[in-house]
C-alpha positions in Angstrom: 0.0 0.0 0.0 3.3 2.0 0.1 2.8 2.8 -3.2 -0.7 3.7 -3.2 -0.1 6.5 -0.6 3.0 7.5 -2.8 0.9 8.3 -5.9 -1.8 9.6 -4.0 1.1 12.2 -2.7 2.1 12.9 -5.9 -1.5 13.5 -7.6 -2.4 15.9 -5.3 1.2 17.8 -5.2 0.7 21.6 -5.6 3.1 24.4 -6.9 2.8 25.6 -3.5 4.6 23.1 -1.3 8.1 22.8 0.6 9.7 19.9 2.9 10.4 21.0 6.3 12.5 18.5 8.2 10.7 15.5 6.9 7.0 17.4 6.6 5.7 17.6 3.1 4.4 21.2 3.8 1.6 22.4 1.1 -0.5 25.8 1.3 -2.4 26.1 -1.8 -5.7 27.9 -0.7 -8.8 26.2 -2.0 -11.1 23.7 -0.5 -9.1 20.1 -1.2 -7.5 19.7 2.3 -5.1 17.2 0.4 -3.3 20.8 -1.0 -3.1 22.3 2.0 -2.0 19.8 4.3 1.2 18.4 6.5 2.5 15.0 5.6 5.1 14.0 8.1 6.9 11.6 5.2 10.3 11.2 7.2 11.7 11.5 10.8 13.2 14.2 10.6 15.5 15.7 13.5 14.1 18.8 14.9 12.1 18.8 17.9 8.5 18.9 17.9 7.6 22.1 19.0 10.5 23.6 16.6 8.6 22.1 13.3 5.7 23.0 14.7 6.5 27.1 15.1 8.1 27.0 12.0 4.9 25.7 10.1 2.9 27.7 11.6 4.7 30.5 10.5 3.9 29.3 6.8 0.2 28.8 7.5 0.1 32.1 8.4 1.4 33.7 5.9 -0.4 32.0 3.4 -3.4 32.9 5.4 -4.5 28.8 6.0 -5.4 27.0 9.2 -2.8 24.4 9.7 -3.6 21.1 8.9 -1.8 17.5 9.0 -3.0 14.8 7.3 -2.3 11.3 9.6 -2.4 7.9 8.2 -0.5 4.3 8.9 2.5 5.8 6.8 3.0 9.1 9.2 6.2 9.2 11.1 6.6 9.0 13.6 3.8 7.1 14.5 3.0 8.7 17.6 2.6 12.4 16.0 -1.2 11.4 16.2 -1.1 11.3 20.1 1.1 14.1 20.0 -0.8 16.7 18.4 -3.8 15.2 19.8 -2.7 16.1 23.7 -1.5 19.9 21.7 -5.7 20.7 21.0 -5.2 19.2 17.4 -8.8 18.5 16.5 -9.8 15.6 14.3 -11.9 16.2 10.9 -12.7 13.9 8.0 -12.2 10.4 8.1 -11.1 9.6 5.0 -11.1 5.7 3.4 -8.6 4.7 0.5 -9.6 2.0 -1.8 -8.2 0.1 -4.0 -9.3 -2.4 -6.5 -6.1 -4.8 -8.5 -8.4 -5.5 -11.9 -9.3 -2.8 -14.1 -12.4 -3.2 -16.2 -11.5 -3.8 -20.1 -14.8 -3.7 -22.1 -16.4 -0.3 -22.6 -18.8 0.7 -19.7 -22.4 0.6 -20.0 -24.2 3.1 -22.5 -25.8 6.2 -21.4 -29.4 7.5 -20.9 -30.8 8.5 -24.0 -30.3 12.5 -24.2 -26.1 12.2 -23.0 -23.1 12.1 -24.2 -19.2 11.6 -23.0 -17.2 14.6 -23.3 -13.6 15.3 -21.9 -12.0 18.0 -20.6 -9.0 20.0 -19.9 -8.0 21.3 -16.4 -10.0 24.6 -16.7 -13.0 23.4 -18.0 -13.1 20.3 -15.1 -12.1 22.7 -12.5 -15.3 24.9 -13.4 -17.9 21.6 -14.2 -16.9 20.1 -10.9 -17.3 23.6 -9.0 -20.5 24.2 -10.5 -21.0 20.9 -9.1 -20.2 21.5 -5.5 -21.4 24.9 -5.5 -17.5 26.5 -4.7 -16.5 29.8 -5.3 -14.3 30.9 -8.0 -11.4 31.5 -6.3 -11.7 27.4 -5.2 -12.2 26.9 -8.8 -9.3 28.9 -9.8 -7.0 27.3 -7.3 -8.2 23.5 -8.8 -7.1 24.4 -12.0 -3.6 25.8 -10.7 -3.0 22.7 -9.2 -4.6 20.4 -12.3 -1.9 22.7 -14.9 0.5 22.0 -12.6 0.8 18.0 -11.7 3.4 16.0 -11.9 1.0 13.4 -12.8 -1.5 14.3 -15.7 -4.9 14.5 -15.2 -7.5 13.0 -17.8 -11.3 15.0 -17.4 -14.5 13.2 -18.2 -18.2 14.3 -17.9 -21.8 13.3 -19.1 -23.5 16.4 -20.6 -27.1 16.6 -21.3 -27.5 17.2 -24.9 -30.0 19.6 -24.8 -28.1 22.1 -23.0 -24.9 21.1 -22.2 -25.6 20.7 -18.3 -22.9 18.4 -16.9 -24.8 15.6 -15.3 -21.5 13.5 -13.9 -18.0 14.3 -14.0 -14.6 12.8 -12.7 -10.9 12.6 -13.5 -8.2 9.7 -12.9 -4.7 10.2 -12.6 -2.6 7.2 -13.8 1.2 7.0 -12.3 3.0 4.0 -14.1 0.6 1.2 -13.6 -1.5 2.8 -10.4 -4.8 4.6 -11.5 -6.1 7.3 -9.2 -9.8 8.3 -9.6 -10.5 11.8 -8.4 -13.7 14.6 -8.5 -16.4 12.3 -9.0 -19.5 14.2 -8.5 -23.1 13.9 -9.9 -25.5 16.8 -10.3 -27.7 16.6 -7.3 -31.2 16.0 -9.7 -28.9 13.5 -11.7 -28.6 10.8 -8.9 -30.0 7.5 -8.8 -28.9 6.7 -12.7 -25.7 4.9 -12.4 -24.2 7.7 -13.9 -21.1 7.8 -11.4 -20.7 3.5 -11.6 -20.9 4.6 -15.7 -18.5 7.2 -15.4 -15.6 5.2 -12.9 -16.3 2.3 -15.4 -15.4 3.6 -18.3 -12.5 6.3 -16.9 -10.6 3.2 -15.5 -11.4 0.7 -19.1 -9.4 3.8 -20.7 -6.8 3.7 -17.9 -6.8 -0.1 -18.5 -5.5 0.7 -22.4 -3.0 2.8 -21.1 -1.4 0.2 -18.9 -3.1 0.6 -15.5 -3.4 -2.2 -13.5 -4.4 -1.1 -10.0 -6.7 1.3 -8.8 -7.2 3.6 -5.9 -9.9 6.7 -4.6 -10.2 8.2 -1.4 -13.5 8.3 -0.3 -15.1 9.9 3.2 -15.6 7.0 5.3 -19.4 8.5 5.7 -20.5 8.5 2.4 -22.6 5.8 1.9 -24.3 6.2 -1.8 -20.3 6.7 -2.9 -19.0 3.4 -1.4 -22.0 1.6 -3.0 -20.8 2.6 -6.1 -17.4 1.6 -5.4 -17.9 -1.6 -4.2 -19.9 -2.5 -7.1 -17.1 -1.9 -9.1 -14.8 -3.9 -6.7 -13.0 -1.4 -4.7 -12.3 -2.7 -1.1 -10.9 -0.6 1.9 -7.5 -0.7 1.7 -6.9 2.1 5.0 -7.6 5.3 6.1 -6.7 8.7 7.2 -7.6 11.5 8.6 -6.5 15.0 9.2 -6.0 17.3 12.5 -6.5 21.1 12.6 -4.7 23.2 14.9 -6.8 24.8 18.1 -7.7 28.6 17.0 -5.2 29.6 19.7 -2.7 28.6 17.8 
């Protein structure tokens, strides 16, 4: 699962990240916490309440709450405890999945009325936004970090062909032979259809043709139509993580 955690890293790596002492330190603003988070990746060899002041000092200059994300691959192991006894408060349990055989024959057809389309990083940024309702500074952000991967993103949505409305949408990431699926949202009128089991289908049969072999998601442990729709397409839990904000004192 090493590996897993590794791409998942490196999918969600911003232009706006530094290593401090062994921390993976990322402040792009913009909802995703993934951007804006601390990975402790290493040791390291500062003490704690150094790394910790000198973090801080990047969090507020970028004007962010300070975040760590913690997970079986954290080090040390006890940070969790740690910044638990500091007033570090726990949000968002988060579940990573991973299924090890891709579908190969085209997914399922669509409604009558829809069609596939892809898109670049602008245009997914804005369809998913739309989606969620975000601002456009959040959408503006998403794109920054989409333009800027290391790992290239691939866009997909189902439009209604009357006006264009983007029913579903989602994006996978593909690093060597590990497939990342990312975004996937479904206009709120639009559940209930399959679109999103369509949609993850088909976006990891064309990863398939590309060489992926594996793949992974991160999912909120809570969401209950999402893991339906995962399981079906035989994702199982592989583990989980979750992330600790800093007390407002701090």
């Amino acid at each position: 699962m090493s590996r897993v955690e590794e791409a998942g890293l490196n999918a969600s790596a911003p232009p706006q990240q530094r290593l401090l002492d062994g921390w993976l330190v990322r402040y792009l603003p913009g909802k995703a916490r993934r951007a804006r988070c601390i990975n402790a990746v290493a040791m390291g060899r500062l003490p704690l309440k150094d790394k910790l002041a000198m973090a801080a000092e990047v969090y507020r200059e970028a004007d962010l709450p300070m975040i760590f994300r913690l997970s079986r691959f954290t080090q040390p192991a006890s940070l969790d405890a740690e910044l638990g006894t500091r007033g570090y408060v726990v949000v968002d349990s988060t579940r990573v999945m991973v299924v090890t055989r891709l579908p190969v024959a085209p997914a399922a057809p669509l409604p009558a009325g829809c069609r596939w389309v892809a898109l670049n990083g602008a245009a997914f940024a804005d369809a998913v936004g739309a989606l969620r309702g975000s601002p456009h500074a959040h959408c503006q952000s998403h794109a920054l970090r989409l333009q800027h991967s290391p790992v290239p993103y691939q866009g997909y949505a189902i439009q209604r062909d009357t006006d264009g409305t983007v029913l579903a949408c989602g994006q996978f990431a593909r690093e060597a032979d590990l497939v990342g699926l990312y975004d996937v949202m479904t206009l709120e009128s639009a559940r209930g259809q399959g679109l999103a089991g369509r949609l993850c289908e088909r976006m990891l049969s064309i990863a398939a043709l590309q060489g992926g072999r594996t793949g992974y998601l991160q999912v909120d442990s809570e969401n209950e139509p999402a893991l339906t729709v995962y399981r079906r397409l035989g994702f199982a839990d592989a583990y989980r993580y979750h992330y600790r904000e800093a007390p407002a004192a701090a």
